[in-house]
C-alpha positions as MATLAB code, in Angstrom:
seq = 'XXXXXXXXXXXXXXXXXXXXXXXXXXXXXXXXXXXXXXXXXXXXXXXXXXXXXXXXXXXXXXXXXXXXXXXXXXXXXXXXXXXXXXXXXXXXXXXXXXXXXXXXXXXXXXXXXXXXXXXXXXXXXXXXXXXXXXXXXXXXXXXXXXXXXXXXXXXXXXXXXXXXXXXXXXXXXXXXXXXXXXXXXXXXXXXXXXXXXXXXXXXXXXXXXXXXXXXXXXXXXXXXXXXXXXXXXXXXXXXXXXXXXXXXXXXXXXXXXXXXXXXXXXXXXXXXXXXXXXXXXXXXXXXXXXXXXXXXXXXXXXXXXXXXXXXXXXXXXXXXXXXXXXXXXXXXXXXXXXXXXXXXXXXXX';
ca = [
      92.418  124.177   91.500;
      92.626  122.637   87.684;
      94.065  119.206   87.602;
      96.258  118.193   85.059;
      94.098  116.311   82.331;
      95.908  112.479   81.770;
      95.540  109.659   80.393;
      93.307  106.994   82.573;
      94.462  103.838   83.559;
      92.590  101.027   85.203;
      93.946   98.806   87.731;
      92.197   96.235   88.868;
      88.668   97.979   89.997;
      90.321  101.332   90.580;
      91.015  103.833   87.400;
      93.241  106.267   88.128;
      94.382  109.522   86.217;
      91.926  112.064   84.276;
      89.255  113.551   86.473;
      89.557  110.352   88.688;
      89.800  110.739   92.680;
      93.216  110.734   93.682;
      94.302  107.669   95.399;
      96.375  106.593   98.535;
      98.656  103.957   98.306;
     100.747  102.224  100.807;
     103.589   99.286  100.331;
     103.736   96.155  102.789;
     106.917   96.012  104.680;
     106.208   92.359  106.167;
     109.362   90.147  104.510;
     108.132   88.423  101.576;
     108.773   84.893  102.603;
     105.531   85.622  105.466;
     102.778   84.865  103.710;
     100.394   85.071  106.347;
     102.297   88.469  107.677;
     101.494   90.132  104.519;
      97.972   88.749  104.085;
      97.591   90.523  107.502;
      98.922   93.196  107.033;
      97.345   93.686  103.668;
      93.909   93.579  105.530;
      94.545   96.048  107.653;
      95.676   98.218  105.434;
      92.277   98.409  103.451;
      90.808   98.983  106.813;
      92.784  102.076  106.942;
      91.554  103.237  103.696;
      94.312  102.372  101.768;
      93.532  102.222   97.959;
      96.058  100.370   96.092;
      98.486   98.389   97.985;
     102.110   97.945   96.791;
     104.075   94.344   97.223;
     107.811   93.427   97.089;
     108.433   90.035   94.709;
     111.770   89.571   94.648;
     111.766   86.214   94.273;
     109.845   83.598   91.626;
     108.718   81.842   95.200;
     107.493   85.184   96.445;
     104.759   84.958   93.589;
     102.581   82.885   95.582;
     102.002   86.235   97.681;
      99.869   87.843   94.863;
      97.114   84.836   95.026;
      97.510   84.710   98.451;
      96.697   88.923   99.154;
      93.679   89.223   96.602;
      92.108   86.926   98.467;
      92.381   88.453  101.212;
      91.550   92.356  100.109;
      89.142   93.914   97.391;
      91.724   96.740   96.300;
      94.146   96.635   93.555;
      97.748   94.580   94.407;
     100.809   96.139   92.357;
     103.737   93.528   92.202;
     107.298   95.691   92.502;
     109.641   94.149   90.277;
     113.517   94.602   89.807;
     115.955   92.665   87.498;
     114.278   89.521   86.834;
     111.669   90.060   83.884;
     110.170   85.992   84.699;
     108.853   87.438   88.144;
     106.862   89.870   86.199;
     105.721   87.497   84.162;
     104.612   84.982   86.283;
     103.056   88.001   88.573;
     100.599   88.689   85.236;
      99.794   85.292   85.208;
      98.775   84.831   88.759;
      96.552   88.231   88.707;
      98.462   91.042   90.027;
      96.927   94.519   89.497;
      99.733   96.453   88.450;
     103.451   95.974   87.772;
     106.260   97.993   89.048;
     109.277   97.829   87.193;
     112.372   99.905   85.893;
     112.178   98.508   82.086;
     115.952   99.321   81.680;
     116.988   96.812   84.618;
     115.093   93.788   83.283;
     117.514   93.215   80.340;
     117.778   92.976   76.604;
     114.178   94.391   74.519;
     113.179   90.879   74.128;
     112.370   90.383   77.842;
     110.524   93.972   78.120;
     108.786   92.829   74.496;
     107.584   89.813   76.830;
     106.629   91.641   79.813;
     104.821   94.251   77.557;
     102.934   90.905   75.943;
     102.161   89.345   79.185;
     100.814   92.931   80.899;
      98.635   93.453   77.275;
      97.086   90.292   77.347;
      95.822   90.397   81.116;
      95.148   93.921   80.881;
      97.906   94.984   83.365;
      99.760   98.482   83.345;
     103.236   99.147   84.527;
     104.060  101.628   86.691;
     107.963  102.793   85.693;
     109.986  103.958   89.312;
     112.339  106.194   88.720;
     114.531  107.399   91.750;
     117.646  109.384   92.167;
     119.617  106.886   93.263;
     118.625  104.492   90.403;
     119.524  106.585   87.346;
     121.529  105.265   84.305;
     125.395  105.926   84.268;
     125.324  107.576   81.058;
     122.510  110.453   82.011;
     123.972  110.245   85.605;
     127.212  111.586   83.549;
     125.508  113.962   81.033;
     124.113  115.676   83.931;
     126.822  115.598   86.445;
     124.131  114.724   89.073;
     120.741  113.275   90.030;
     119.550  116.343   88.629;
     115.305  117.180   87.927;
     116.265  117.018   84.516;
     118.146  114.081   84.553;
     114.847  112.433   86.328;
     112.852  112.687   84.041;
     114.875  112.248   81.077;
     115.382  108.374   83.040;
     111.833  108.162   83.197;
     110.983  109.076   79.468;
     113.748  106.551   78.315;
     112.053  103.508   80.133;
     108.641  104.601   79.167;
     109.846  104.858   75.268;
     110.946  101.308   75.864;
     107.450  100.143   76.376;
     106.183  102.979   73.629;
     108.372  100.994   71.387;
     106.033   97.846   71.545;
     102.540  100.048   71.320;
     102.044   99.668   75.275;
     100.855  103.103   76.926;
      98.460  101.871   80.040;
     102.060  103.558   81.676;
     101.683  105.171   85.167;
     104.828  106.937   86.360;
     106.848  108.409   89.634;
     109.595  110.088   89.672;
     111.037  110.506   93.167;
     113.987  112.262   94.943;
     114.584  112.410   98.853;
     115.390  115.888   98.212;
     112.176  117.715   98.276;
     112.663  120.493   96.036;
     114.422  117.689   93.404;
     111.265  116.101   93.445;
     108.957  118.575   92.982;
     110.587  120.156   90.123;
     111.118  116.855   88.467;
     107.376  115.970   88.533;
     106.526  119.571   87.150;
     108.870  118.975   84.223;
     107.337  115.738   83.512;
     103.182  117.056   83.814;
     105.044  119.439   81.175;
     106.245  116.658   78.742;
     104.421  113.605   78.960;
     100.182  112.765   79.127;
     100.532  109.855   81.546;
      99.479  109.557   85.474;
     101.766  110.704   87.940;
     102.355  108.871   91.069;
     103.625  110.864   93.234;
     106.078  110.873   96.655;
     109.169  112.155   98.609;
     110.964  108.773   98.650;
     113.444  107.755  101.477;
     111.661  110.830  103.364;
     112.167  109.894  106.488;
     110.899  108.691  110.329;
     107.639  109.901  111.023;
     108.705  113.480  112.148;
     110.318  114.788  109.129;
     109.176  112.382  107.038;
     105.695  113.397  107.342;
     106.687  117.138  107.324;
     108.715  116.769  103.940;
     106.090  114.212  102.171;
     103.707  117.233  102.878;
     105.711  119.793  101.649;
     106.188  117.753   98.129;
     103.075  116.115   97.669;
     101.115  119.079   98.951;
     102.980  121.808   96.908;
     102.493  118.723   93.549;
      98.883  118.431   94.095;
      98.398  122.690   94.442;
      99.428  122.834   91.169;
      97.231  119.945   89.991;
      99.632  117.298   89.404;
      99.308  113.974   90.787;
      96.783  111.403   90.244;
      98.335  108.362   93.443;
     100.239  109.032   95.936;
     102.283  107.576   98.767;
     103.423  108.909  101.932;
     106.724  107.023  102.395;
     107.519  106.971  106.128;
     110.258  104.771  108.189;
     107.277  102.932  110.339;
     104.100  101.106  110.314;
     102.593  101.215  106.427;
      99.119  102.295  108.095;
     100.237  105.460  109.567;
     101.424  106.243  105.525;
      98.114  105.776  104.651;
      96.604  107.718  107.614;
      99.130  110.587  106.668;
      97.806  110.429  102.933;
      94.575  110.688  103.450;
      94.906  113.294  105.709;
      96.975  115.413  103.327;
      94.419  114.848  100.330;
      92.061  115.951  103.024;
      93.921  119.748  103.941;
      93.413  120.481  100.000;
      89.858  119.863   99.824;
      90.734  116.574   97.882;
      90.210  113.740  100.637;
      87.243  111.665  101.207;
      84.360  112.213  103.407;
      85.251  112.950  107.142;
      85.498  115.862  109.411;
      88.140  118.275  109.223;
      89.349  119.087  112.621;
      90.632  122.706  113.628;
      92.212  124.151  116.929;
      94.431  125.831  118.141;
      97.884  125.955  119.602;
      96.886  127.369  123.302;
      98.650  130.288  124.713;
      98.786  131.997  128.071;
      94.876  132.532  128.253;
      94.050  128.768  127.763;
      92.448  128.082  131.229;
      91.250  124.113  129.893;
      92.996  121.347  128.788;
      92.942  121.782  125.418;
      95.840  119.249  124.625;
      94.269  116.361  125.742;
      90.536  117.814  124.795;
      91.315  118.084  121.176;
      92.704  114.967  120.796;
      89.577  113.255  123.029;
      87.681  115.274  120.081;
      89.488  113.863  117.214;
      89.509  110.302  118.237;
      85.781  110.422  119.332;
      85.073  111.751  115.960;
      87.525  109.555  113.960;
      84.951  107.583  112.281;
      82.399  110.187  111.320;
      82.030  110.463  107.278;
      80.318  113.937  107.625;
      82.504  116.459  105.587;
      82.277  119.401  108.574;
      84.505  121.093  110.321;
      85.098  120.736  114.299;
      87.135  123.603  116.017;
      88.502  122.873  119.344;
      89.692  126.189  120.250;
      91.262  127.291  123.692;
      89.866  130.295  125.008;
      86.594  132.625  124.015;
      88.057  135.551  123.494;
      88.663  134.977  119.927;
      87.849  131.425  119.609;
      84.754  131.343  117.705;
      85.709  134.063  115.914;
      89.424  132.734  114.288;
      87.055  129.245  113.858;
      84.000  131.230  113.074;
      84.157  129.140  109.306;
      83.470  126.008  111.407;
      80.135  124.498  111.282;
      80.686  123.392  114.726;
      83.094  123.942  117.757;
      84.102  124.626  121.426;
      86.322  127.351  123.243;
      87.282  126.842  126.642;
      86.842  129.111  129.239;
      87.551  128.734  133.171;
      86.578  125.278  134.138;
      83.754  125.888  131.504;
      83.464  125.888  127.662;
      81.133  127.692  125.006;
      79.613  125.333  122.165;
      79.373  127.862  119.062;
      78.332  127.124  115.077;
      79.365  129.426  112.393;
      81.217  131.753  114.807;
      77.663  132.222  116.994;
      77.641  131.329  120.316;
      74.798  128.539  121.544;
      75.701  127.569  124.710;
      77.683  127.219  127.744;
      78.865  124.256  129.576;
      80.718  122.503  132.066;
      84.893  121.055  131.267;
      83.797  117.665  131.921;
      80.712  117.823  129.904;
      82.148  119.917  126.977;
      82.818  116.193  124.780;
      79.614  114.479  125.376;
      77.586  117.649  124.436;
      79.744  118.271  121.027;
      79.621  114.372  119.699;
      75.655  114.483  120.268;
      75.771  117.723  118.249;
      77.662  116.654  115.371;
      75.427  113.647  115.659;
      72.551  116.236  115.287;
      74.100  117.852  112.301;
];
């Protein structure tokens, strides 16, 4: 697929945007006043292969969590910022990565002029959030509704703002919790502006739908080449986001190293348990950086032949399964032995 060609913007030791890797980001949802509850959470987040991590400061006292997380992690720390342009200011000063911030909401032009000046000076972009429930009364009313249109119109007003005092290092999102809203919004904008896109389904949901929707948009975004971060915005733990990310980068041929799994959903010939033997398979296998593909598949009729793309895999058979690579048959073994002899294969591989 052909990427949309942006504009690259460095944050912190990631740069993002251009024919840069897309990255997975992830916000901490530990209350700001616990320090130590976001420094933990922070670290296990880059654990999980997070790669830019996303902090509330809604306070001048929540600052102290910027000095407090870098130490902890070695990936970039954005500071999200609403109303109160002095929090974004003292954020640049003590180091943060990246500023989040609706221009528009921080008052008159002097304070963006000094939020511009403080982000220029420590070499900080700004990433402007736009989301349908935050758009201005007067395009709200031109358009009659949170329309795409009406989106991005929001967004290209705030990032003018910033235009207006020679600052571009501008990232942008522009995010709906309808799906369809969102995607056409973030088409329109790869259309009209040169800048990164950040993209996600916001407000999407509990894990069940809100995986299935963030798929849908992100997925059908970065098809078409848009989209240089993104965030999987679930109603849980922050580190199943990033696991979700990751492993939707990874179904486009855009994730990092690591197997892609494969199998099947079982049927009336399935004479194994291939439930619980796919997902002994993928947590066995969870840590492996080879980029392969594993099918677990449930029967040998046509098992290595749907999975015959697979550089490795099993079918089951009764109380037995076949070990096959590349759709060819190699050997034939035992239920209970079936795991054992396909981690020391991949191992071999």
């Amino acid at each position: 697929m052909n990427r949309r060609k942006t504009k690259e913007i460095r944050i912190g030791n990631t740069v993002i945007g251009g024919e840069r890797p897309i990255a997975v980001q992830s916000m901490l949802n530990v209350p700001a006043r616990d320090v130590a509850g976001n420094v933990a959470q922070a670290v296990l987040l880059e654990q999980a292969g997070c790669e830019v991590i996303r902090a509330a400061v809604p306070s001048l006292e929540d600052v102290r969590l910027i000095d407090a997380i870098k130490s902890a992690v070695t990936i970039p720390l954005v500071a999200d910022i609403h109303f109160d342009y002095r929090i974004a200011l003292a954020c640049a000063a003590a180091g943060v990565d990246k500023i989040r911030i609706n221009p528009g909401n921080i008052g008159g032009e002097d304070r963006v002029k000094a939020v511009v000046e403080a982000c220029r000076s420590h070499h900080i972009p700004i990433r402007i959030g736009v989301n349908s429930g935050s758009l201005e009364k007067e395009i709200l009313a031109k358009y009659g509704a949170p329309t795409p249109q009406a989106l991005v119109e929001s967004a290209l007003y705030h990032v003018s703002l910033l235009e207006k005092f020679g600052f571009d290092d501008i990232v942008i999102s522009i995010k709906s919790s309808d799906v369809q809203r969102t995607v056409e919004a973030y088409r329109l904008a790869a259309e009209t502006c040169p800048y990164p896109l950040h993209l996600g389904v916001t407000e999407a949901g509990t894990p069940r739908m809100g995986l299935i929707k963030s798929a849908v948009g992100i997925g059908s975004l970065l098809l078409d080449g848009i989209g240089d971060t993104i965030r999987v915005s679930l109603t849980g733990h922050p580190a199943d986001e990033v696991a979700a990310g990751r492993d939707i980068l990874k179904s486009i041929g855009r994730g990092k190293k690591g197997i892609t799994f494969v199998s099947c959903p079982t049927c009336g010939r399935t004479n194994i348990d291939l439930i619980g033997l796919a997902e002994r398979v993928e947590k066995a296998l969870a840590g492996c950086e080879k980029e392969i593909t594993v099918a677990v598949m449930g029967c040998a009729v046509n098992g290595p032949g749907e999975a015959r793309e697979a550089d490795i895999g099993i079918a089951g058979g009764d109380g037995c399964a076949l070990l096959f690579k590349k759709g060819v048959t190699v050997g034939k073994y035992p239920e209970d032995e079936i795991l054992g002899v396909l981690i020391e294969e991949v191992k071999a591989l």
